[in-house]
C-alpha positions in Angstrom: 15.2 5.2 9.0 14.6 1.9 11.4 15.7 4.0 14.2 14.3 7.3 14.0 11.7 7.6 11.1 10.0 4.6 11.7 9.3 4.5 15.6 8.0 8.4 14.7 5.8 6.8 12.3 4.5 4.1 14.4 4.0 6.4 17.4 1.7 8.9 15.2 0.2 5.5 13.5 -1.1 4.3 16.7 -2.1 8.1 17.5 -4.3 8.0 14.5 -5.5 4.2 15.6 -6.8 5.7 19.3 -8.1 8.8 18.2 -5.5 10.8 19.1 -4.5 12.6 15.9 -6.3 13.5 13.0 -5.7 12.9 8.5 -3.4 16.6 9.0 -1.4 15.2 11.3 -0.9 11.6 8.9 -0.3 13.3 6.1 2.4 15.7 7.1 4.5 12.8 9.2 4.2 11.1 6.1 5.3 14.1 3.9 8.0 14.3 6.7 9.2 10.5 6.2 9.2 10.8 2.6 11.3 13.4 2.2 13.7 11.6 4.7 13.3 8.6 2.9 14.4 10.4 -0.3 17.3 12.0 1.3 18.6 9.2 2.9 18.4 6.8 0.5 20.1 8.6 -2.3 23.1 9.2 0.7 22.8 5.1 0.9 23.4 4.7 -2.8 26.3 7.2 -2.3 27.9 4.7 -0.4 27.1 1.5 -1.9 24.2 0.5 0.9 21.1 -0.4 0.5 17.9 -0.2 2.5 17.1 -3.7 3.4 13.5 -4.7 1.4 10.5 -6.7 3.3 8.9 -6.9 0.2 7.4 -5.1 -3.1 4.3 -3.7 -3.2 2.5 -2.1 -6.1 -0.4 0.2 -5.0 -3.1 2.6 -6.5 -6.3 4.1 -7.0 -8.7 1.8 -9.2 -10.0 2.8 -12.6 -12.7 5.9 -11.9 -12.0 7.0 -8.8 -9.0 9.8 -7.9 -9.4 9.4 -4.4 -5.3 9.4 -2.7 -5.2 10.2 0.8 -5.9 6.7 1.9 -3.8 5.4 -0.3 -0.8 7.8 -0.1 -0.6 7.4 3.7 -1.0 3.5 3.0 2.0 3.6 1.1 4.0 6.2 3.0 3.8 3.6 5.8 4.7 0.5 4.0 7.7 2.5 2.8 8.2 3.6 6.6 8.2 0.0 7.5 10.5 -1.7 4.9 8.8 -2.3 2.0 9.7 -1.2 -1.8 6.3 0.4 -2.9 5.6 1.5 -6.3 2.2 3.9 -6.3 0.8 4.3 -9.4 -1.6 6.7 -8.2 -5.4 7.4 -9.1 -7.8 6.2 -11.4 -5.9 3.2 -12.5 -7.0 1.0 -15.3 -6.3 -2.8 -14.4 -3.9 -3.1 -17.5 -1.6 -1.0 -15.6 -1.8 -2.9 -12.3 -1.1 -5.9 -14.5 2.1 -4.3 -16.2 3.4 -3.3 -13.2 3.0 -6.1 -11.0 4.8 -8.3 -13.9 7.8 -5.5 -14.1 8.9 -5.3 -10.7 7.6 -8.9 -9.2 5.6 -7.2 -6.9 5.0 -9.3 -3.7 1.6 -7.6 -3.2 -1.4 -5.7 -5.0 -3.0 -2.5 -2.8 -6.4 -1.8 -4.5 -8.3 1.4 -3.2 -11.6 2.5 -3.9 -13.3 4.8 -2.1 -16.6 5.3 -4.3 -19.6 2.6 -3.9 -19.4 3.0 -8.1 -15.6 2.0 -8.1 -14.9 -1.2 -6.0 -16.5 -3.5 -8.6 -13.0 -2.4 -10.0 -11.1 -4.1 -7.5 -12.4 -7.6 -8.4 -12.1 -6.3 -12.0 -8.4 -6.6 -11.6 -8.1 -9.6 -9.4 -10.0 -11.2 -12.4 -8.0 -10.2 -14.9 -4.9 -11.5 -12.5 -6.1 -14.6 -13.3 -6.9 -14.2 -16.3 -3.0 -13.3 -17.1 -1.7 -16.2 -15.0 -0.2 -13.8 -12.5 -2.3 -14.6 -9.3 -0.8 -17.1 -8.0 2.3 -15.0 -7.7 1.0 -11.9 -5.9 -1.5 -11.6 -2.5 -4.3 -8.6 -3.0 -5.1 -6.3 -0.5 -7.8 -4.2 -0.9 -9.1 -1.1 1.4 -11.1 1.7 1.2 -14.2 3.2 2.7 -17.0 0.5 0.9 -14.8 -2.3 0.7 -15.0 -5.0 4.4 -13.6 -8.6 5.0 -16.7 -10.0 3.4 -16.3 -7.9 -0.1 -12.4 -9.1 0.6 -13.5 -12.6 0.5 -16.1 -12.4 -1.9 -14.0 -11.3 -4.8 -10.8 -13.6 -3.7 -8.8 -11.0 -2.0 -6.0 -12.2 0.2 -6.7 -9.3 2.9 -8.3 -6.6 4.1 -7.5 -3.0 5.8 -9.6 -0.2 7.3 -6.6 1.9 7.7 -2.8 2.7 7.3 -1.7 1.0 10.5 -4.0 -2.3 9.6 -2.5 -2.1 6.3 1.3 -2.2 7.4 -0.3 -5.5 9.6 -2.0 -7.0 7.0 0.8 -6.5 4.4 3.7 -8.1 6.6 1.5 -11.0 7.6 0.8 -11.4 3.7 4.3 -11.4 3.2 5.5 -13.8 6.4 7.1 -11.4 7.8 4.4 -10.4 10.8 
C-alpha cells in the first residue's frame, strides 16, 4: 500500500492539483486503491499484520445535502495515506457525527457541504460538539464548494480544504504528523 498504492495516488493527486487530470480520472484511481485496500488488508489480518494507523477520521455529507464525490475522493486519499476513515456518507444529521466520533475516538471531523443552504450545517455540528463536551477531543475540517478559511474560522473550525490533496495536508498537519 505505502509502496505502490500510495505514490499512484499522490502522482494522480498532484495531476488533479496542476490540471492535469480530470474528477474521472480521481475517482477511478480511487475506486482502484479501494479495492486494493480491501484486498490487501483482509490478506494483512490473514497473517496477523496490521496497517499502521496515522490517525481516525470520521467523515460525511452534512444533514440536506447528498452531495459525495468530494467527499468520497477526500476519504479514499486519507485512506491512501494512512489514516483509519469511517464515511458515513450523505445527508448526515449531526447526532450521527456525534455518535460516531464518540465510538471510534476519532482524531478528526470531515464536514462537506456543497449547497450555499447546507453549510450552516457544518457549524451546526461543531456546536453541538460542544455542546456534548467532545470538542476538545476532535479537530474539524470542513470543505466543500461554499465553505473558505474565513467560514472555517468563523464557525471555530480547525482547518480548511479546497480539495483531496489539501485535505490529506491539512489532515496530517491537524494530526502532527505533516
Amino acid at each position: 500500500i505505502d509502496r505502490g498504492f500510495k505514490p499512484g495516488m499522490d502522482i494522480v493527486g498532484d495531476g488533479f492539483a496542476n490540471g492535469e487530470l480530470f474528477i474521472p480520472d480521481l475517482m477511478m484511481s480511487g475506486e482502484a486503491m479501494k479495492a486494493a485496500i480491501a484486498a490487501l488488508e483482509s490478506e494483512l489480518i490473514n497473517r496477523k499484520q496490521q496497517r499502521q494507523v496515522i490517525g481516525k477520521v470520521v467523515i460525511g455529507t452534512v444533514q440536506g445535502d447528498i452531495h459525495e464525490i468530494g467527499k468520497t475522493l477526500v476519504a479514499t486519499m486519507l485512506t491512501a495515506n494512512g489514516f483509519e476513515v469511517y464515511d458515513l456518507g450523505v445527508d448526515v444529521p449531526a447526532e450521527r457525527f456525534l455518535d460516531k466520533v464518540r465510538e471510534v475516538g476519532a482524531d478528526v471531523l470531515g464536514l462537506s457541504a456543497l449547497l450555499t443552504t447546507t453549510i450552516l450545517h457544518q457549524e451546526t455540528v461543531i456546536l453541538q460538539l460542544k455542546e456534548a463536551g467532545l470538542r476538545h477531543q476532535v479537530k474539524v475540517i470542513i470543505g466543500g464548494v461554499p465553505a473558505d478559511p474565513e467560514w472555517a474560522e468563523e464557525i471555530g473550525a480547525d482547518g480548511y480544504a479546497e480539495n483531496a490533496t489539501e485535505a490529506v495536508d491539512v489532515v496530517k498537519r491537524l494530526v502532527g504528523a505533516a
